[in-house]
N, C-alpha and C positions, 0 to 999 in steps of 0.2 A: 525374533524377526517381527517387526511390527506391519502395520498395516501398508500400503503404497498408496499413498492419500492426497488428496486437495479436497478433502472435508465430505467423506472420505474418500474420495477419488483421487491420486494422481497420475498424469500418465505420462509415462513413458518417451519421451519424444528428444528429435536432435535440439542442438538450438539454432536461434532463430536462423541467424546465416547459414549455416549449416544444411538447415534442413530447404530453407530458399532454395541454395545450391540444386539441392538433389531434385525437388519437385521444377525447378527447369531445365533441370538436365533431360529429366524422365520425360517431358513437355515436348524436347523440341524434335524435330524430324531431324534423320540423318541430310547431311547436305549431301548431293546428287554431284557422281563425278563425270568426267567425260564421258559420255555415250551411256549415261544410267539413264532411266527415268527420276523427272523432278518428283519430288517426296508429296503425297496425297497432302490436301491442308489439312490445318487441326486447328480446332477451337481451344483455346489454353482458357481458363478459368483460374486466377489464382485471389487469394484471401488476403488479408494484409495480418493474419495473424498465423504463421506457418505450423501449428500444434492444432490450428481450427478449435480453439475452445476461448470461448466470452464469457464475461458477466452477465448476470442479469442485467438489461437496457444498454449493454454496450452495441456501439455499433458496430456492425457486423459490414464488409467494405469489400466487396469484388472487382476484379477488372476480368474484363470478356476481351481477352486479345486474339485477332483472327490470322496474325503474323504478317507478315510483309513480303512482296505485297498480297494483299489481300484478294482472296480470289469467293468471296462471299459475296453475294448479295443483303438481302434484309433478312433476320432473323428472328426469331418469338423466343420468348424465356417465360417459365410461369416459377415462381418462390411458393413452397409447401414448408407448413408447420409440421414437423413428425411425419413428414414425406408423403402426407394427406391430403391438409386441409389448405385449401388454395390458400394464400393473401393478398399476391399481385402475382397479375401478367402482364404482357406487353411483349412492344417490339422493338429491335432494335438494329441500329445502321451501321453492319461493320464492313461496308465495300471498302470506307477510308478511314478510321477510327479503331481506336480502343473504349470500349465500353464502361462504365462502372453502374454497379448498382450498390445500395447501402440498405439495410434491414435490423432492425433489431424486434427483441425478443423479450415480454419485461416477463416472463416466465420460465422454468426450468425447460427444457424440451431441445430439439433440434431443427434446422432450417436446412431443405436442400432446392437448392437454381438447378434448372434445368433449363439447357440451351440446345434449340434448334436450327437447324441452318440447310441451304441447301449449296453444292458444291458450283463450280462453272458448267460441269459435264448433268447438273440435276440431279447428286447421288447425295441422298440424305445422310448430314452428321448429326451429333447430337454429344453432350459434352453436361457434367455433373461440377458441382462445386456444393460443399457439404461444410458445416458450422453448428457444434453442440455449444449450447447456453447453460453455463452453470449444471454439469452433467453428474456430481453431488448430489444432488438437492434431485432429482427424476426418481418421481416412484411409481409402483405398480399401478395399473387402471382398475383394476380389480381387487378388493381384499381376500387373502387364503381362505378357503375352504374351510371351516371350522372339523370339518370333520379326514383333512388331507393326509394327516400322520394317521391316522385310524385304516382308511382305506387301503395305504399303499403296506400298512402292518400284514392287513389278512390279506394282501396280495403275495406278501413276502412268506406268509404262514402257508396260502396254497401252494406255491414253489416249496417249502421243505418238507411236501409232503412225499412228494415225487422223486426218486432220488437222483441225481445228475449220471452216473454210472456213466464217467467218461470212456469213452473207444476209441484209443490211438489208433495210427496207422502212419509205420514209418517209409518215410519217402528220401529219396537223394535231395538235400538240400541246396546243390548246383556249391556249393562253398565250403571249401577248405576248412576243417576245422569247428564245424555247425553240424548237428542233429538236430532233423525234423520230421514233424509230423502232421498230420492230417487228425482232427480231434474231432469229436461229436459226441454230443451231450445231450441228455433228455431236459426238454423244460413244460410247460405245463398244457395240460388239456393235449398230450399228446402230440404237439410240437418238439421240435427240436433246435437245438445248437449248433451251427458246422461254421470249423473256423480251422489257423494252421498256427503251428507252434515249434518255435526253434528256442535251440540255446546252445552256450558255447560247448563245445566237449569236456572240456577242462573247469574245472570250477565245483565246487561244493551248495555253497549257497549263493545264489544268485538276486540280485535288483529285478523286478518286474516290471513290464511293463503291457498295459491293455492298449491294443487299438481298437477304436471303433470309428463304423466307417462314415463316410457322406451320401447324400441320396441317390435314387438309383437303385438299376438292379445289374448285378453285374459280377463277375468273377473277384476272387482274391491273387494278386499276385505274389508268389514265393518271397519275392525280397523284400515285401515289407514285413517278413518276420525275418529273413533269415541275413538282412543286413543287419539290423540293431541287436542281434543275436553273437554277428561276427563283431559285435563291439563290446561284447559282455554282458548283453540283458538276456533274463527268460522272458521272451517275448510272445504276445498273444495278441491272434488276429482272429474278429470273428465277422461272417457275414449277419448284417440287417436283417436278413430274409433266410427263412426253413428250404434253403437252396442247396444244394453241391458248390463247392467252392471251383470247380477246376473246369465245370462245361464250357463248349463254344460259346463265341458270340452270339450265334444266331439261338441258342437256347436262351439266354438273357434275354433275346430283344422281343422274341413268344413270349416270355414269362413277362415281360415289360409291356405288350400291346394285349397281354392277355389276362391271366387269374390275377397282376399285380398294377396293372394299369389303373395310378392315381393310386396309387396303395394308401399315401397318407388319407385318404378322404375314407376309408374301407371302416367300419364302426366307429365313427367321429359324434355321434348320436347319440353312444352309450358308453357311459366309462369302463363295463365290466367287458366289452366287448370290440374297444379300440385296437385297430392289427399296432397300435403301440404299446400297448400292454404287454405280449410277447417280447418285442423289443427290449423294450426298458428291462423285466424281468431278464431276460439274457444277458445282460452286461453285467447285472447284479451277481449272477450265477458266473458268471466268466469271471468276474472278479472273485469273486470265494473259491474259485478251482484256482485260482493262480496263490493265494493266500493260504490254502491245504497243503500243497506239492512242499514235498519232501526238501527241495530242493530252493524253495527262496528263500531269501534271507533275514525276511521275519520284519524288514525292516522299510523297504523302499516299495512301493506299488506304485506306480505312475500310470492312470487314464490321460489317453491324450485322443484329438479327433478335432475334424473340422467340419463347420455348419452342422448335417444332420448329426456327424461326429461328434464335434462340438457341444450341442445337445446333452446327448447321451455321455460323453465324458464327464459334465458336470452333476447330470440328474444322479451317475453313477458314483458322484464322490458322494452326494448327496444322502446316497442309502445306503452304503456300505462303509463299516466304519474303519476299514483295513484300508483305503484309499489313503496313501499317503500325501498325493499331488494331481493336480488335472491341471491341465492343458488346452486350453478351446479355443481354436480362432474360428471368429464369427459365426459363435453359437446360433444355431435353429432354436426354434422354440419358448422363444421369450415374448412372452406379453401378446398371448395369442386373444387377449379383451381388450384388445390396444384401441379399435374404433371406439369402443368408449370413450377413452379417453382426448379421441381428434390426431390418430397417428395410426402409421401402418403395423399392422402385426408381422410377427415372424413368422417364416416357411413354418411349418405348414401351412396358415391363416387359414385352419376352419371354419374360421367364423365368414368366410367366405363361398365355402364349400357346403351349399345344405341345398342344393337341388335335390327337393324329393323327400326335405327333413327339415324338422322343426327346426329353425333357427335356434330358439331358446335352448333346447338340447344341445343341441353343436356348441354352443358358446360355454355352456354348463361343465359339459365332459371337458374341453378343453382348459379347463382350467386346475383339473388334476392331473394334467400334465404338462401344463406349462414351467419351462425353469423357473420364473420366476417363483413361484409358489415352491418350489427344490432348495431355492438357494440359501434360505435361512437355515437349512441345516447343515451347510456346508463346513465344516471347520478347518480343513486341509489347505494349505496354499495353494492360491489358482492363478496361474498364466491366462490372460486373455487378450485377445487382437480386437478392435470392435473397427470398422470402415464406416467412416464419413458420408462415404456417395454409396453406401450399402445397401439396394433395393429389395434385396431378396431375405437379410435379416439386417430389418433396420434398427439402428444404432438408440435409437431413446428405449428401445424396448430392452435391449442389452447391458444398457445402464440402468433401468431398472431391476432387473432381476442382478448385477452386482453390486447396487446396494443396499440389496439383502444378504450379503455376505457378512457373516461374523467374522470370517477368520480371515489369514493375510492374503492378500491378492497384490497381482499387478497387471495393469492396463495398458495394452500397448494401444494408443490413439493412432489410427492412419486417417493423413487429411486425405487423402486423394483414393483411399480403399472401397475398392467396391466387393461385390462377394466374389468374382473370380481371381480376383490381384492382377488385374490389369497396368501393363506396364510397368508389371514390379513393386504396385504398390503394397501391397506385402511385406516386402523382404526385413523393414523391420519387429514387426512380428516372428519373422521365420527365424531370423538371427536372436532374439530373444529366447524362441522355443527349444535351438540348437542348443543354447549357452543351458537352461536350463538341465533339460535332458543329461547332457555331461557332466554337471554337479551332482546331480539325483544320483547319477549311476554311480558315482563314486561314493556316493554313499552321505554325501555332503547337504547342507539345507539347501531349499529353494534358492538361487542368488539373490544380494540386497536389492533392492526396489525402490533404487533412486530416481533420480530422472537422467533422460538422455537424449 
């Protein structure tokens, strides 16, 4: 299976009409029947290239439609390189018009518009339009660590000193046909593992599969192990956090305004002392319990996970060499030295977070754990979704830590993705990670990594 490339990047995308169709479909408000309320306005932002990916110095061509009729006044837009660094603002007149703007880029990076507006009633909108430049060619702001495999070696050496001495606990898995359990695992300096684990009843050797999770502090719920369980995987979920998986809400939201509030920001100062350190070791450890059991099939491991997930799925193919496949839509954690470079970093963005701490530290530690500095030892085939209008893990940072990937990947580009999948922009992502998923469990390669 080779690479999924446009040097080396290719992605994934409908074509052109196609995908026109869909991004005005997903655009337009429903039409208002008798006795409905008429449909809020919306700013449409559309690209003249529907995959949102340029050349180097190509231009880049927007229209700012406010629909018809128009129920806006005047408008601002400001265009950011790497979702940063201004280059233009302005304003603009959409009471009776369609807008355009044109931009280009004679560097590798990314360009995102951002349009403001306010409604007839004075209720503020706001509206994204997002275009990667030669998204091949984006590398890291920061070079690796000279000493990054050393570090995360005796991090991996402390973890096997400590033994995992898993402790089931079985529970009604609400489904037909499904065993589970409730697991906890020791991992280092006295922390712990708490996650939940299904699998089919029937079966000898089993496909696996890790979840890990997105940010936040919060409960696991049953069916995300003991649905893909009732599909035939051994399935593993573990929480982020040394929490119980099954408390109330209002225990999360203590632990959330309380010992874990801002959790990412908690030893960002010190590498040996980052609350991601724990993390990342757990996924590692959750993957070698999944890789030991009696009962998989020697053969398929699958991490999958979105944003913080995402993350952690990939750092996790990255140091375990049992990882068969990972799965990331809109990885956290890439290019957290990105202001360097004139771009925004991913969630966490440390380098933002140093009330009360050395900058230089924060920026330092943060770059032994940034994916990108992971990704070069990734060999495993990786699924990945990266969003266009993605504020929270912006997209140049994402393409740089995948083109340190050696081994095969595929890229699903969303022009219109932001980090929550807004409007659905998603779903080809989601449809690719499905299609996946189903191959894997059958035991089959990654699917080919054409375009679409």
């Amino acid at each position: 299976m080779g690479t999924c490339v446009q040097n080396p990047i290719r992605a994934r995308h409908l074509s052109a009409a196609a995908a026109a169709l869909w991004m005005a479909l997903a655009l337009v408000p429903p039409v208002a029947g008798a006795g409905e309320p008429v449909a809020a306005p919306r700013l449409t932002i559309v690209s003249d290239h529907a995959d949102g990916i340029y050349a180097l110095g190509q231009s880049v061509h927007w229209r700012i439609e406010p629909g018809s009729p128009s129920r806006f006044g005047e408008a601002n837009y400001t265009l950011r390189k790497g979702g940063l660094v201004l280059l233009r603002e302005g304003k603009l007149a959409l009471a009776s018009t369609v807008e355009e703007i044109d931009a280009t880029l004679s560097e590798p990076g990314t360009l995102l518009l951002e349009v403001k507006a306010t409604d007839h009633e004075g209720k503020p909108l706001r509206s994204l339009g997002g275009a990667v430049i030669a998204p091949e060619r984006i590398q890291p702001s920061a070079p690796r660590p000279p000493d990054f495999d050393r570090f995360w070696q005796a991090k991996l050496d402390e973890l096997a000193k400590t033994p995992a001495s898993p402790q089931l606990v079985s529970r009604d898995s609400g489904k037909p046909g499904v065993d589970y359990w409730q697991v906890t695992m020791d991992n280092i300096r006295g922390t712990h593992i708490r996650g939940q684990i299904a699998r089919p009843k029937a079966g000898e050797k089993l496909p696996a599969l890790l979840i890990v999770q997105w940010a936040g502090v919060y409960g696991l719920s049953k069916d995300w192990v003991a649905n893909p369980a009732s599909a035939g995987w051994l399935a593993l979920d573990i929480n982020a956090h040394d929490l119980p998986i099954d408390e109330t809400p209002e225990f999360y939201e203590q632990q959330s305004r309380g010992p874990l509030a801002d959790y990412p920001a908690i030893g960002n100062d010190d590498r040996d002392k980052s609350y991601f350190l724990r993390m990342y070791l757990s996924c590692y450890r959750a993957a070698q319990y999944l890789a030991e059991r009696p009962d998989w099939d020697g053969k398929t491991l699958l991490v999958q996970g979105v944003s913080q997930g995402g993350l952690q799925a990939l750092m996790t193919a990255a140091l375990h060499p049992k990882v068969s496949a990972a799965i990331a839509g809109v990885p956290a954690g890439c290019d957290l030295t990105a202001p360097q470079a004139g771009r925004s970093p991913g969630w966490p963005a440390w380098c933002w977070k140093t009330q009360g701490k050395d900058p230089a530290k924060v920026l330092e530690t943060g770059r032994y754990y940034d994916v990108v500095n992971f990704a070069s030892r990734i060999k495993c085939p990786v699924l990945v979704g990266v969003g266009l209008v993605d504020e929270t893990c912006p997209p140049a940072g994402i393409f740089a830590a995948l083109n340190q990937i050696k081994g095969p990947k595929e890229v699903v580009i969303l022009p219109r993705g932001d980090h929550q999948g807004s409007a659905n922009s998603h779903w080809i992502f989601d449809d690719r990670s499905h299609a996946w998923q189903e191959e894997l469990r059958l035991g089959k390669p990654a699917p080919a990594m054409g375009m679409h």
